[in-house]
N, CA, C and O atoms as CSV, one atom per row, in Angstrom:
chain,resi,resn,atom,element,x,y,z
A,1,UNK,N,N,3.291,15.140,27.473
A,1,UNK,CA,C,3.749,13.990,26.706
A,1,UNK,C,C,3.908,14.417,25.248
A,1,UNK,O,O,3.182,15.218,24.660
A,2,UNK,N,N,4.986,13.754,24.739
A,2,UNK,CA,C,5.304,14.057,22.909
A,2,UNK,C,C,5.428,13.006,22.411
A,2,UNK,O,O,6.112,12.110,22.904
A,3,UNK,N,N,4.466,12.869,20.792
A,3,UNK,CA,C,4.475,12.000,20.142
A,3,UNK,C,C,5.763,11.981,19.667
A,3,UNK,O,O,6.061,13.122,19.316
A,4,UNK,N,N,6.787,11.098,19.471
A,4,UNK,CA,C,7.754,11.049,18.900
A,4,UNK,C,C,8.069,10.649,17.357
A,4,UNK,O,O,8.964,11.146,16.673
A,5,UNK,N,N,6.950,9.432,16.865
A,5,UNK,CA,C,6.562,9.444,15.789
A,5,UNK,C,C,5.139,8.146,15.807
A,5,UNK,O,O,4.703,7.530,16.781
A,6,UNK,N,N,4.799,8.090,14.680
A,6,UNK,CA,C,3.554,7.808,14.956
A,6,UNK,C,C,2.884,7.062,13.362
A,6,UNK,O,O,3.109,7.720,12.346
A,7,UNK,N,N,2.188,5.888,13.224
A,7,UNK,CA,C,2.069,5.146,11.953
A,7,UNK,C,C,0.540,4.559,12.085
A,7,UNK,O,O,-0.062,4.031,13.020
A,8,UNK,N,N,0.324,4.754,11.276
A,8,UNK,CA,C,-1.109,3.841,10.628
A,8,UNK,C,C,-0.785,2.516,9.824
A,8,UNK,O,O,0.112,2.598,8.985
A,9,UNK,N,N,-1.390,1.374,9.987
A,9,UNK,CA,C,-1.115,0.747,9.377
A,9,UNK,C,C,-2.735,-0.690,8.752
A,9,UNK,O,O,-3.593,-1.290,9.400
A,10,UNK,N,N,-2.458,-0.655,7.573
A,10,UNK,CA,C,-2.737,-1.815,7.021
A,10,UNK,C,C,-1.731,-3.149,6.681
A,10,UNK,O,O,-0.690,-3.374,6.064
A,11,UNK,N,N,-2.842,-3.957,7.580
A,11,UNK,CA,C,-1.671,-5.728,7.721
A,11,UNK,C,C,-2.355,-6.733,6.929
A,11,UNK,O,O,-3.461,-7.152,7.273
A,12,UNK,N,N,-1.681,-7.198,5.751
A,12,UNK,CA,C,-2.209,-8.393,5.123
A,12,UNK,C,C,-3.643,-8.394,4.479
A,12,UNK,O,O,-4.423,-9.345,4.523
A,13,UNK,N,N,-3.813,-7.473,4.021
A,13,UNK,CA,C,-4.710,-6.644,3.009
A,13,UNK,C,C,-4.530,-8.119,1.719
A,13,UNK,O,O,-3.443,-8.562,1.348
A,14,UNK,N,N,-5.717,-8.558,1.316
A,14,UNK,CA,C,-6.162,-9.718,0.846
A,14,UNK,C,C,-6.493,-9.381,-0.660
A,14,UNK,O,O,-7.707,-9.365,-0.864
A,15,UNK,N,N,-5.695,-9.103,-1.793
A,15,UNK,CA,C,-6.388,-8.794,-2.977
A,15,UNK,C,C,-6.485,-9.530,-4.254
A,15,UNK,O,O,-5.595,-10.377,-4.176
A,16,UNK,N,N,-7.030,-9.650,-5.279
A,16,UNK,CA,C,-7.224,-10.671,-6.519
A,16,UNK,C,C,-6.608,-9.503,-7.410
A,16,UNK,O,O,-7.264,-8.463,-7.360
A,17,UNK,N,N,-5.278,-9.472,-8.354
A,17,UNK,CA,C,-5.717,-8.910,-9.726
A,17,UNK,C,C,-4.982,-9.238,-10.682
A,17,UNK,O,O,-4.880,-10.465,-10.704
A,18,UNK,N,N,-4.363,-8.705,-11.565
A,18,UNK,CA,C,-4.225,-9.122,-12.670
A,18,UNK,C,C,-2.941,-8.246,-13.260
A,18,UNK,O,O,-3.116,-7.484,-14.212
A,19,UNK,N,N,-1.339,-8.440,-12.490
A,19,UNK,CA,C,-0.698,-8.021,-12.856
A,19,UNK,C,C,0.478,-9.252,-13.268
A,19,UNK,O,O,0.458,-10.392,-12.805
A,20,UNK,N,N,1.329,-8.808,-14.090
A,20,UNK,CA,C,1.613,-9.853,-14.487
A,20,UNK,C,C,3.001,-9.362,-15.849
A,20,UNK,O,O,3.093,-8.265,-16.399
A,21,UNK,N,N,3.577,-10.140,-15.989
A,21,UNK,CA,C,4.972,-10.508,-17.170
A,21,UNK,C,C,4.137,-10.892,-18.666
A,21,UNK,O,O,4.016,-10.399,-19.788
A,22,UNK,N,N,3.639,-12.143,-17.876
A,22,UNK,CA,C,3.110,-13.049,-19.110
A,22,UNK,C,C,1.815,-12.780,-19.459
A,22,UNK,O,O,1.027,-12.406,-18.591
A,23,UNK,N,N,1.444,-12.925,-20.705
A,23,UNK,CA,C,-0.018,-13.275,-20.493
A,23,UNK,C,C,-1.285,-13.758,-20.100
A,23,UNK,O,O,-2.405,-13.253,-20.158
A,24,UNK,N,N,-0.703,-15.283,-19.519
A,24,UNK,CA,C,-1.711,-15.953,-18.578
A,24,UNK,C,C,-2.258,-15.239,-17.125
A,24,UNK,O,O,-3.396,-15.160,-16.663
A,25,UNK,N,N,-1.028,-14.785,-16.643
A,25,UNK,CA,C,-0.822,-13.818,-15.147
A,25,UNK,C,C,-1.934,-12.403,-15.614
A,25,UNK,O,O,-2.647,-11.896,-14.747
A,26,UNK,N,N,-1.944,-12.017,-16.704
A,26,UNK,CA,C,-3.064,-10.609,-17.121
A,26,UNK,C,C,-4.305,-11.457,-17.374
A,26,UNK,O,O,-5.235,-10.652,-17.338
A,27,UNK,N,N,-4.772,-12.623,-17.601
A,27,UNK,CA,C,-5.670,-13.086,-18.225
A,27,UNK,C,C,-6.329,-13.660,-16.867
A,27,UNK,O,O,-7.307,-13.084,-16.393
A,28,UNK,N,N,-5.691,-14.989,-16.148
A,28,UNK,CA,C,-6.160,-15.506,-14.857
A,28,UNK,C,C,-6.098,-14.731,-13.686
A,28,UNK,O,O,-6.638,-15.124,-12.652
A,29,UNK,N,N,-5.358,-13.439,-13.767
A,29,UNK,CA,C,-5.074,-12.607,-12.463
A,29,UNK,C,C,-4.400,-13.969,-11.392
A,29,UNK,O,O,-4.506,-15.174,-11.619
A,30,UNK,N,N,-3.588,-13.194,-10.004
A,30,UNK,CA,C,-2.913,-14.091,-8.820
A,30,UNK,C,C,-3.783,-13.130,-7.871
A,30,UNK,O,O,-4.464,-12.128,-8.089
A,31,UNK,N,N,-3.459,-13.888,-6.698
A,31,UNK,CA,C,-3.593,-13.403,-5.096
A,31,UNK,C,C,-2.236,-12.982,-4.724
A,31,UNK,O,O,-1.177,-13.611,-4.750
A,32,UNK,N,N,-2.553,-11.559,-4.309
A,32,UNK,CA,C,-1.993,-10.848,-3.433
A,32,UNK,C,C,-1.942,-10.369,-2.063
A,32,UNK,O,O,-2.854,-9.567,-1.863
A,33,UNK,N,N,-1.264,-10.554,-1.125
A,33,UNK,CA,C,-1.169,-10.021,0.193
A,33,UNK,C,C,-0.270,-8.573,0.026
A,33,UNK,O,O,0.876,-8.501,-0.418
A,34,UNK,N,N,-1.247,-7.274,0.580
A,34,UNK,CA,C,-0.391,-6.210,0.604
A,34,UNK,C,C,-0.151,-5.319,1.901
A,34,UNK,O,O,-1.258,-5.005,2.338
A,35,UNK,N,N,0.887,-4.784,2.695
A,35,UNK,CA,C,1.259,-4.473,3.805
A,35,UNK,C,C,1.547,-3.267,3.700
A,35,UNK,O,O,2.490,-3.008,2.952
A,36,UNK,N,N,0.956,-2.300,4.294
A,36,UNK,CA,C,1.007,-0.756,4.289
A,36,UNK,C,C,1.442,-0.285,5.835
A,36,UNK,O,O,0.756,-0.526,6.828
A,37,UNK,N,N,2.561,0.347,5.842
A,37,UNK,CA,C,3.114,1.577,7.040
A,37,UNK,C,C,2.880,2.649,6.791
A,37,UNK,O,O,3.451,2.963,5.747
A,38,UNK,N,N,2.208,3.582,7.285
A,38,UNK,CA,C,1.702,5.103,6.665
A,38,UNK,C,C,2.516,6.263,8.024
A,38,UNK,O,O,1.769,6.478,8.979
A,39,UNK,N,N,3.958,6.957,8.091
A,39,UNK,CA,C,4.054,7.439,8.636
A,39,UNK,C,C,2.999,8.991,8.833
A,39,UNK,O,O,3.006,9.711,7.834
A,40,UNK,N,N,2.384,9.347,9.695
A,40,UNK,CA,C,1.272,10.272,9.643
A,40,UNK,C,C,1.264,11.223,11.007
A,40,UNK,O,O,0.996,10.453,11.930
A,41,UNK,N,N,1.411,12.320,11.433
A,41,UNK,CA,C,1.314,13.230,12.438
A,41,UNK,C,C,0.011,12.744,12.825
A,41,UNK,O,O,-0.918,12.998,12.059
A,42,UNK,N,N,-0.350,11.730,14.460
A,42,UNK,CA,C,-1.665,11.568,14.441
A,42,UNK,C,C,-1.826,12.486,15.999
A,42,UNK,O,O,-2.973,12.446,16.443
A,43,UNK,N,N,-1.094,13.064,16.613
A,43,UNK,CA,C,-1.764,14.175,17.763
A,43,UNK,C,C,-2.813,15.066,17.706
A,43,UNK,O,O,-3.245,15.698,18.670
A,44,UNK,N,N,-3.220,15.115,16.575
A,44,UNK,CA,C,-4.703,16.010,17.171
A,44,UNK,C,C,-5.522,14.816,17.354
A,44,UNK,O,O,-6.206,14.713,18.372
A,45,UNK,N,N,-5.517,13.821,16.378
A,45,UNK,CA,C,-6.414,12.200,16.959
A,45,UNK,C,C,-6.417,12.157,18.215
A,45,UNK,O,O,-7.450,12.304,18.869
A,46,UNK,N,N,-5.303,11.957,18.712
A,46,UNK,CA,C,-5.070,11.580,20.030
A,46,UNK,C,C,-6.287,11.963,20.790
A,46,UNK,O,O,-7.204,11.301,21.276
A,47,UNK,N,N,-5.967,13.472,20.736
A,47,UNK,CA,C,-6.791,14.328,22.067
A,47,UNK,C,C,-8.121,14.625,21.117
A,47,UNK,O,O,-9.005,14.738,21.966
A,48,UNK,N,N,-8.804,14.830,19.705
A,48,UNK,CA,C,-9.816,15.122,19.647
A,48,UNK,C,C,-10.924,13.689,19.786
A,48,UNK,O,O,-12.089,13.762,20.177
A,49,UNK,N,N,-10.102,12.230,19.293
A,49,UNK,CA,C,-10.887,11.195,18.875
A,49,UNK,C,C,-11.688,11.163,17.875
A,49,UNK,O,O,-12.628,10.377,17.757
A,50,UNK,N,N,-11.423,11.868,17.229
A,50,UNK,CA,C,-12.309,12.356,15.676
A,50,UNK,C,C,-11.842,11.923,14.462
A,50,UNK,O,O,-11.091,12.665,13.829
A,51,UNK,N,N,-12.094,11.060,14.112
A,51,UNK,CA,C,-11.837,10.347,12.407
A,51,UNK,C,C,-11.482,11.558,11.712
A,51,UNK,O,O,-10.690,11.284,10.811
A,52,UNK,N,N,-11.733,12.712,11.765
A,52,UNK,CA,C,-11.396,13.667,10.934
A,52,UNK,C,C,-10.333,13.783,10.549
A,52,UNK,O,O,-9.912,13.687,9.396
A,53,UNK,N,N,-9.369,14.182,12.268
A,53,UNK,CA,C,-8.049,14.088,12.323
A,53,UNK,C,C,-7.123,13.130,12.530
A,53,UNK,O,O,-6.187,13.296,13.313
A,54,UNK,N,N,-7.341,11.842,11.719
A,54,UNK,CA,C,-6.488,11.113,11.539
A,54,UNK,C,C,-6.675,10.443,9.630
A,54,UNK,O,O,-7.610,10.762,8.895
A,55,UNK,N,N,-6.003,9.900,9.404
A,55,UNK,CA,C,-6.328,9.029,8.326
A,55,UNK,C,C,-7.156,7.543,8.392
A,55,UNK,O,O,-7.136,6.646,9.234
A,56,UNK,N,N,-7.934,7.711,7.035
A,56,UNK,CA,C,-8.991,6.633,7.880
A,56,UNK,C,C,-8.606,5.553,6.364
A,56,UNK,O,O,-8.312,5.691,5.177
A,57,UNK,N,N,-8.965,3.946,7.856
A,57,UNK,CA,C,-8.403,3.417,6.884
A,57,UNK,C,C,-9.346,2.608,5.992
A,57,UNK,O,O,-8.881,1.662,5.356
A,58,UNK,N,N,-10.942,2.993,5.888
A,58,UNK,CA,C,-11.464,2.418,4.673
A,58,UNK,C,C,-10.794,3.420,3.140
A,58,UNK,O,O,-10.090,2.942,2.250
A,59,UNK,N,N,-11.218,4.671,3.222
A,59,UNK,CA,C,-10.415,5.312,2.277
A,59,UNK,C,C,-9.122,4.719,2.108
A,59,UNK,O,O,-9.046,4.177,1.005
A,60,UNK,N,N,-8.037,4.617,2.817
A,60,UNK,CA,C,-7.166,3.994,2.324
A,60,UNK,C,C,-6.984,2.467,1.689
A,60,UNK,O,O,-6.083,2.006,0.988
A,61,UNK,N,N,-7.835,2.047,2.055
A,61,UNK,CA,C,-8.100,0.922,1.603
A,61,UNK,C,C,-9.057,0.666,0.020
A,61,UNK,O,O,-9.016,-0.215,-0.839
A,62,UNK,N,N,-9.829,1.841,0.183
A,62,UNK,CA,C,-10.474,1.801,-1.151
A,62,UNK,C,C,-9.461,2.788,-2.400
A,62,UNK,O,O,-9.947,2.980,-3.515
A,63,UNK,N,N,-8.064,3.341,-2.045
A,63,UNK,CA,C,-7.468,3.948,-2.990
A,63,UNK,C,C,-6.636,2.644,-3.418
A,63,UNK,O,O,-6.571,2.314,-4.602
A,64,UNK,N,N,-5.905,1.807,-2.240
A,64,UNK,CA,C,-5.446,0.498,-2.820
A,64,UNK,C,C,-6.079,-0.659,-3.578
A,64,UNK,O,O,-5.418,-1.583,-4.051
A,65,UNK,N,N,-7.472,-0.545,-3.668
A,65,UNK,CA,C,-8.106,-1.761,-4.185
A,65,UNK,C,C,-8.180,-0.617,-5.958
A,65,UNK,O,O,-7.732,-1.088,-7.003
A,66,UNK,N,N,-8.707,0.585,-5.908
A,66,UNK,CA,C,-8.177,1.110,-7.266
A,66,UNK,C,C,-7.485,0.990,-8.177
A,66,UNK,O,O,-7.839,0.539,-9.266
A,67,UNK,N,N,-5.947,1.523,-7.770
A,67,UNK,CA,C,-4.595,1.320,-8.280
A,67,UNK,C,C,-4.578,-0.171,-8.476
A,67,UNK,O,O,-4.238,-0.506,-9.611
A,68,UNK,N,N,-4.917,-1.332,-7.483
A,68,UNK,CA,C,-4.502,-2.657,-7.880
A,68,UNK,C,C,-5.331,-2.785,-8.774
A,68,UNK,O,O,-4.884,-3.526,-9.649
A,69,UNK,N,N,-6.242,-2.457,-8.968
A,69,UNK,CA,C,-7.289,-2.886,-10.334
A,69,UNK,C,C,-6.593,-2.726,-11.680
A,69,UNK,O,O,-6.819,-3.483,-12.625
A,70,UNK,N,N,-6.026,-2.051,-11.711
A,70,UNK,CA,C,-4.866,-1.281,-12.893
A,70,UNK,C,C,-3.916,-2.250,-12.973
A,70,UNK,O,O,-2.996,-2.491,-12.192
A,71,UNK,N,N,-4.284,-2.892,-14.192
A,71,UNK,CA,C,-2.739,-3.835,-14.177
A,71,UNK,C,C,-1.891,-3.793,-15.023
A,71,UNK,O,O,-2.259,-3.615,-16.184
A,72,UNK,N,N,-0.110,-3.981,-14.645
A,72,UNK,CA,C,0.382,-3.326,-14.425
A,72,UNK,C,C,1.476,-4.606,-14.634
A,72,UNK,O,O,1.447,-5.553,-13.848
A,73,UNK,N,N,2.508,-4.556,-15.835
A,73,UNK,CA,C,3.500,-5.581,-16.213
A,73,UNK,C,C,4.068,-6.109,-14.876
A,73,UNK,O,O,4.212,-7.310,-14.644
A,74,UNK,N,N,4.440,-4.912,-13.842
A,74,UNK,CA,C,5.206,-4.968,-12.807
A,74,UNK,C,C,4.560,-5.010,-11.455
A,74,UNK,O,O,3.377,-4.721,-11.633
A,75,UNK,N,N,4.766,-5.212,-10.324
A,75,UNK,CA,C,3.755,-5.139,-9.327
A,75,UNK,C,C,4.941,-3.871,-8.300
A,75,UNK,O,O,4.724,-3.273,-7.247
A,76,UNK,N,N,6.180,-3.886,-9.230
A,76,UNK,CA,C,6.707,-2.178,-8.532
A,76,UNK,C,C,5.789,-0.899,-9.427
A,76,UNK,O,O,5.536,0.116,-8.778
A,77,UNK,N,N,5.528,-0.935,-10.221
A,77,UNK,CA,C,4.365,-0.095,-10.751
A,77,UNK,C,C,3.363,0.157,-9.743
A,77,UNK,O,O,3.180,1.141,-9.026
A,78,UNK,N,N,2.728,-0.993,-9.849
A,78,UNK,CA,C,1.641,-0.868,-8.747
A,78,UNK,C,C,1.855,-0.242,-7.590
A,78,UNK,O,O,1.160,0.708,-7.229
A,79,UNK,N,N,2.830,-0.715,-6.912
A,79,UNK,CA,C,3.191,-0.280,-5.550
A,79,UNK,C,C,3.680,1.163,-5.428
A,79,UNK,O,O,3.696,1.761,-4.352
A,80,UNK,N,N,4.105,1.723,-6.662
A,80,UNK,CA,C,4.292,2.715,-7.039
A,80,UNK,C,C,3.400,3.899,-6.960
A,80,UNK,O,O,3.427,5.017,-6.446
A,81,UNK,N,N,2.581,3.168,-7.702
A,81,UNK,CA,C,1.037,4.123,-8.193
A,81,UNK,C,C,-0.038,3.842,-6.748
A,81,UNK,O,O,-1.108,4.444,-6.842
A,82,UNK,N,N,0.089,3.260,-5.846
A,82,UNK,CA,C,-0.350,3.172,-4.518
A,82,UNK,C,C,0.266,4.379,-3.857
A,82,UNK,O,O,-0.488,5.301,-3.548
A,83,UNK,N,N,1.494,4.465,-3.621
A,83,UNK,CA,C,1.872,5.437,-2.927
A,83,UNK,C,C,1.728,6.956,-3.588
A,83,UNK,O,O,1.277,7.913,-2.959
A,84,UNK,N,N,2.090,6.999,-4.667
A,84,UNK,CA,C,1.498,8.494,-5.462
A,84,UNK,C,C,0.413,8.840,-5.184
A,84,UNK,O,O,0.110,10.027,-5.061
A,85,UNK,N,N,-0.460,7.787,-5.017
A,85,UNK,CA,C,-2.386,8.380,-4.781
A,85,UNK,C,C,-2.255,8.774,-3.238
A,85,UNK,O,O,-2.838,9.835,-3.014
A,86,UNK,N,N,-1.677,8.236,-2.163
A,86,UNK,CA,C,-1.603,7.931,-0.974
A,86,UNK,C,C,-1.249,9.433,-0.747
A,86,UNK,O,O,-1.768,10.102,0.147
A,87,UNK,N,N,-0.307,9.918,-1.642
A,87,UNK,CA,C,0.801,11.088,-0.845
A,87,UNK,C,C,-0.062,12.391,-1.697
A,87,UNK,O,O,-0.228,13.465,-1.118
A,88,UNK,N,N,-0.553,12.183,-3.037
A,88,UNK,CA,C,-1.771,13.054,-3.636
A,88,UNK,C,C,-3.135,13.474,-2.341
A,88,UNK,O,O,-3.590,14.431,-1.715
A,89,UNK,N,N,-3.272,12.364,-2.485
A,89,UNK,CA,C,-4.700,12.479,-1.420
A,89,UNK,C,C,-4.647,12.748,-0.116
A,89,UNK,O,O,-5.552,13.178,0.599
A,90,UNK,N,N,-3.276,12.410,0.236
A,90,UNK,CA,C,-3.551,12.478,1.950
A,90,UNK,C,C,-2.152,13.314,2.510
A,90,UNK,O,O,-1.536,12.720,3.395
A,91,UNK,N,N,-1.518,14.845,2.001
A,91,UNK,CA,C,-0.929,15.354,1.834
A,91,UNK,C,C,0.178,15.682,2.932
A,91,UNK,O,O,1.200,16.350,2.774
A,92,UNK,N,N,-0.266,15.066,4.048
A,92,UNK,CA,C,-0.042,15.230,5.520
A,92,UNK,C,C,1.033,14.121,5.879
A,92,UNK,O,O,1.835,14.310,6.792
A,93,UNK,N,N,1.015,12.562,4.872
A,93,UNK,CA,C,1.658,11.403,4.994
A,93,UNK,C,C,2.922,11.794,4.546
A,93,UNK,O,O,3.215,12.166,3.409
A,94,UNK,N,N,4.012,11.627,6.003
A,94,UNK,CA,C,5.492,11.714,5.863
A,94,UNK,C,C,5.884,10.919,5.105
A,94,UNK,O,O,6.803,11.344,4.405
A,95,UNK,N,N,5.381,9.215,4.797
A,95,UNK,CA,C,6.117,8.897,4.584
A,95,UNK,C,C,5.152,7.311,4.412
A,95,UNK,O,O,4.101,7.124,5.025
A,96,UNK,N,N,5.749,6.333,3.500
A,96,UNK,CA,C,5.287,4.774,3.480
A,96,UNK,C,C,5.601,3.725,3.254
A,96,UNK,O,O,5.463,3.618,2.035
A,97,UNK,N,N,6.003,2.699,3.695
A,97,UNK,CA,C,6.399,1.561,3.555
A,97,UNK,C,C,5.526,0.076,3.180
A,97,UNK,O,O,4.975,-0.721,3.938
A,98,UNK,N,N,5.675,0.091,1.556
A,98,UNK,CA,C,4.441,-1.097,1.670
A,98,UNK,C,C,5.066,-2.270,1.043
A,98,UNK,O,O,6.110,-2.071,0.421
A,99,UNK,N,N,4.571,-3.509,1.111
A,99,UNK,CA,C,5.147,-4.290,0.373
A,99,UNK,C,C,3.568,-5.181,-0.001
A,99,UNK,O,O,2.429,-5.182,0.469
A,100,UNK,N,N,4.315,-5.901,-1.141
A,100,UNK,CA,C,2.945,-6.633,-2.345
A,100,UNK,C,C,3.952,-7.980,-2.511
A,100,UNK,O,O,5.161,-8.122,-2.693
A,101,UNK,N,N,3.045,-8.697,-2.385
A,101,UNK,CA,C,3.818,-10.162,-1.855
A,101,UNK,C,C,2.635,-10.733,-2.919
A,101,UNK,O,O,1.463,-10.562,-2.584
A,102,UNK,N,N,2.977,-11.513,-4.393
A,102,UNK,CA,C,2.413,-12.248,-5.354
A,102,UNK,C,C,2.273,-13.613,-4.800
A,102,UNK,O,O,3.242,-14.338,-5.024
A,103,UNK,N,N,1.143,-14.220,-4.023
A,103,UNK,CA,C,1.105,-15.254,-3.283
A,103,UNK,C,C,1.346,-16.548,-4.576
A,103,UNK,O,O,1.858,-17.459,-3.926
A,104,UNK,N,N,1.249,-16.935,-5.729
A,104,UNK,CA,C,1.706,-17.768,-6.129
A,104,UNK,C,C,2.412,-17.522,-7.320
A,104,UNK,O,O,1.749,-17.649,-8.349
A,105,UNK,N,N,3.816,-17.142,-7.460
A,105,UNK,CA,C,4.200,-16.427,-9.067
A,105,UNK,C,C,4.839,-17.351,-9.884
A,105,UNK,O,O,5.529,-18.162,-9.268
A,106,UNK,N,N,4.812,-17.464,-11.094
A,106,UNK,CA,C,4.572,-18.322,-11.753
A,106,UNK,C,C,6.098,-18.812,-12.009
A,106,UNK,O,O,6.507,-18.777,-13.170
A,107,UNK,N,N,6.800,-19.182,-11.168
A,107,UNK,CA,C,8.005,-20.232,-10.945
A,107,UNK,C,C,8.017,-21.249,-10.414
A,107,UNK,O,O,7.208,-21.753,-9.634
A,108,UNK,N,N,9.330,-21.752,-10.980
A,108,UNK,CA,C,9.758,-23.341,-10.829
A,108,UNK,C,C,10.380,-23.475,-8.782
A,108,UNK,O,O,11.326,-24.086,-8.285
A,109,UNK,N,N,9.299,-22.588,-8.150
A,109,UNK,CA,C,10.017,-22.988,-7.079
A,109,UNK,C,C,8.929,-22.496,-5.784
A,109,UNK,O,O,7.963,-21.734,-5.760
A,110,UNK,N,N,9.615,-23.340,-4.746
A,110,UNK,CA,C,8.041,-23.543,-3.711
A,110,UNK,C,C,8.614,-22.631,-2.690
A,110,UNK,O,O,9.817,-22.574,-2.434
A,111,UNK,N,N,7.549,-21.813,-2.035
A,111,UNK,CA,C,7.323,-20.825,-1.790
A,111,UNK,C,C,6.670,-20.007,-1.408
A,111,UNK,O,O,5.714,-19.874,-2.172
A,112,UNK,N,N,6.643,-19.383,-0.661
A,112,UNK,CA,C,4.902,-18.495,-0.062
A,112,UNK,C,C,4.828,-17.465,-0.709
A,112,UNK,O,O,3.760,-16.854,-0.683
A,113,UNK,N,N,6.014,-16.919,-1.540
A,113,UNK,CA,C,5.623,-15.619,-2.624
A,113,UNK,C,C,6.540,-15.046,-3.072
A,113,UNK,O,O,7.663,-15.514,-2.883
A,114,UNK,N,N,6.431,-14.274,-3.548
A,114,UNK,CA,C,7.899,-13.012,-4.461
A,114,UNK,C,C,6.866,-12.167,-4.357
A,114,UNK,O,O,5.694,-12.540,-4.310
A,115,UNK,N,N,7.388,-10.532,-4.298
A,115,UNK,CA,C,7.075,-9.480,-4.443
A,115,UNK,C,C,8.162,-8.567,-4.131
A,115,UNK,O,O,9.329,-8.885,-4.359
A,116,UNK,N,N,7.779,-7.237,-3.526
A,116,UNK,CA,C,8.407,-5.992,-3.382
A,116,UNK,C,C,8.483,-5.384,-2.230
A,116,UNK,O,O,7.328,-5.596,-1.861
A,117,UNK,N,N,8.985,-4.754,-1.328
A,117,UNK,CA,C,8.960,-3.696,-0.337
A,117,UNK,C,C,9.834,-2.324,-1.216
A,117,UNK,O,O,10.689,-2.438,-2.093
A,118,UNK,N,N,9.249,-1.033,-0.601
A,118,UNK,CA,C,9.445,0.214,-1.162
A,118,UNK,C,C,9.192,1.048,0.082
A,118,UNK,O,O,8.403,0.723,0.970
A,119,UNK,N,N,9.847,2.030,0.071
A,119,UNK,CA,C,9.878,2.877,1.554
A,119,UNK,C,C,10.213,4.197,0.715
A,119,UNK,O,O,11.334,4.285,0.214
A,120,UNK,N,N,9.383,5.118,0.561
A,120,UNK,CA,C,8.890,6.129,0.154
A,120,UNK,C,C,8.844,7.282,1.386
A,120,UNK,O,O,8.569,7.068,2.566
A,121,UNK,N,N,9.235,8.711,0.688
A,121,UNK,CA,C,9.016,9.706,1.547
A,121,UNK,C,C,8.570,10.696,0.430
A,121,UNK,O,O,8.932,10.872,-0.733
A,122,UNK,N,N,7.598,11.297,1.279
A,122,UNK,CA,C,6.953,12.521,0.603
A,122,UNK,C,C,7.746,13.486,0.870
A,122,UNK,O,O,8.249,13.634,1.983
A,123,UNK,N,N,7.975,14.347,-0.235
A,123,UNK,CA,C,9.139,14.981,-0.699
A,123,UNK,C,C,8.441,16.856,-0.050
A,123,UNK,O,O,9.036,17.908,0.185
A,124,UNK,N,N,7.099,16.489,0.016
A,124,UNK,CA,C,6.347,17.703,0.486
A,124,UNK,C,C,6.338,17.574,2.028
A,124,UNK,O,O,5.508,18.366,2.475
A,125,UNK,N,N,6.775,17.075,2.725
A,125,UNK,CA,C,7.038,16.947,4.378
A,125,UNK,C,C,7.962,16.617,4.585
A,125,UNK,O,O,8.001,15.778,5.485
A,126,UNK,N,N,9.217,16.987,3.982
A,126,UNK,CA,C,10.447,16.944,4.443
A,126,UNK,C,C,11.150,18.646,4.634
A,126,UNK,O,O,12.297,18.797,5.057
């Protein structure tokens, strides 16, 4: 059998911070929902079952709660500086697709959110 391709993922990742245009948005911080696709070679997982050989996703989860701490005029910054640490640290990741969804942004209009999707490839696994 061949892996053909293969993803890790974080779904609806729950965060508080403080990015923002205006000043109130840096001062009160919003809620964020953030969605991570991590393309990743996971066949030695497969057959060893060893956290070693795969990507694990508290680490990944504790490099995203980092970077979001950092705030950041833009929340493409952010999403930015998520994937740079992602592809720094975990050198093996083909590739990522995340999006940061600002659950209430500060417009005249109703809505479950505004944010970003970004689909990134590591330029070192191509």
């Amino acid at each position: 059998m061949k892996v053909e391709s293969s993803y890790i993922y974080i779904k609806n990742l729950r965060l508080h911070s403080f990015h923002g245009v205006l000043p109130q948005e840096r001062l009160t911080g919003n809620d964020y929902i953030l969605n991570l696709r991590v393309k990743y070679p996971v066949g030695s997982a497969l057959i060893s079952d060893r956290v070693e050989d795969t990507l694990n996703y508290a680490t990944m989860c504790d490099m995203i709660t980092v970077e979001m701490e950092k705030p950041s005029a833009l929340i493409e910054n952010a999403a930015y500086r998520i994937c740079k640490r992602l592809f720094k640290d975990m050198p093996k990741i083909e590739s990522v697709d995340i999006s940061i969804t600002k659950i209430n942004p500060p417009m005249e209009a109703d809505c479950d959110g505004a944010g970003i999707e970004l689909h990134l490839i590591n330029d070192k696994t191509i």
